[in-house]
C-alpha positions in Angstrom: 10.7 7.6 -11.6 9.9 7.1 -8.2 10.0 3.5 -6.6 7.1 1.9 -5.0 6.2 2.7 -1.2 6.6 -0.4 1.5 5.2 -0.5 4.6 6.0 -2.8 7.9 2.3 -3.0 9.0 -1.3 -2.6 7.4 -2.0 0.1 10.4 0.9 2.9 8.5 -0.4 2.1 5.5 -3.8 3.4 6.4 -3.1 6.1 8.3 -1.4 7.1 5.3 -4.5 7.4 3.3 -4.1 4.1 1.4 -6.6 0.5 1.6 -6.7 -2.7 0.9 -6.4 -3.8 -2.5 -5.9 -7.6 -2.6 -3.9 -10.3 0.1 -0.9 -11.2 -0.8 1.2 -14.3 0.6 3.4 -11.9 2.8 1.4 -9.3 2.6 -1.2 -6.8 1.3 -1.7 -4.6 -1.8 -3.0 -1.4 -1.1 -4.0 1.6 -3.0 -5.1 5.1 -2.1 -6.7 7.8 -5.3 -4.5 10.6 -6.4 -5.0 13.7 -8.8 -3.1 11.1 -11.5 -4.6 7.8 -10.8 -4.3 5.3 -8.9 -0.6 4.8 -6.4 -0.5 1.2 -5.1 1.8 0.5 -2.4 2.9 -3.1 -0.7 2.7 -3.7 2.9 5.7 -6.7 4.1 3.9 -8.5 7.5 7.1 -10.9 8.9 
C-alpha cells in the first residue's frame, strides 16, 4: 500500500496536478482525480 504524498510548498503540489481541498493548521489538504478516485495528498508549510 502506498503511503501518502507530502509536499514542502502549495506551488509543487499544484504543478503536480493536485488542489486545495481544506486548510489545515500547518498546512493544506489537497486532492487531484484519478482513474480510481480520489488521491489526497498533504502539503507541510514551516
Amino acid at each position: 500500500m502506498p503511503g501518502i504524498q507530502v509536499f514542502k510548498t502549495l506551488a509543487d503540489a499544484l504543478r503536480a496536478g493536485y488542489t486545495v481541498y481544506d486548510r489545515t493548521s500547518d498546512g493544506y489538504l489537497v486532492r487531484t482525480r484519478t482513474a480510481h478516485g480520489w488521491a489526497m495528498a498533504l502539503v507541510i508549510c514551516h
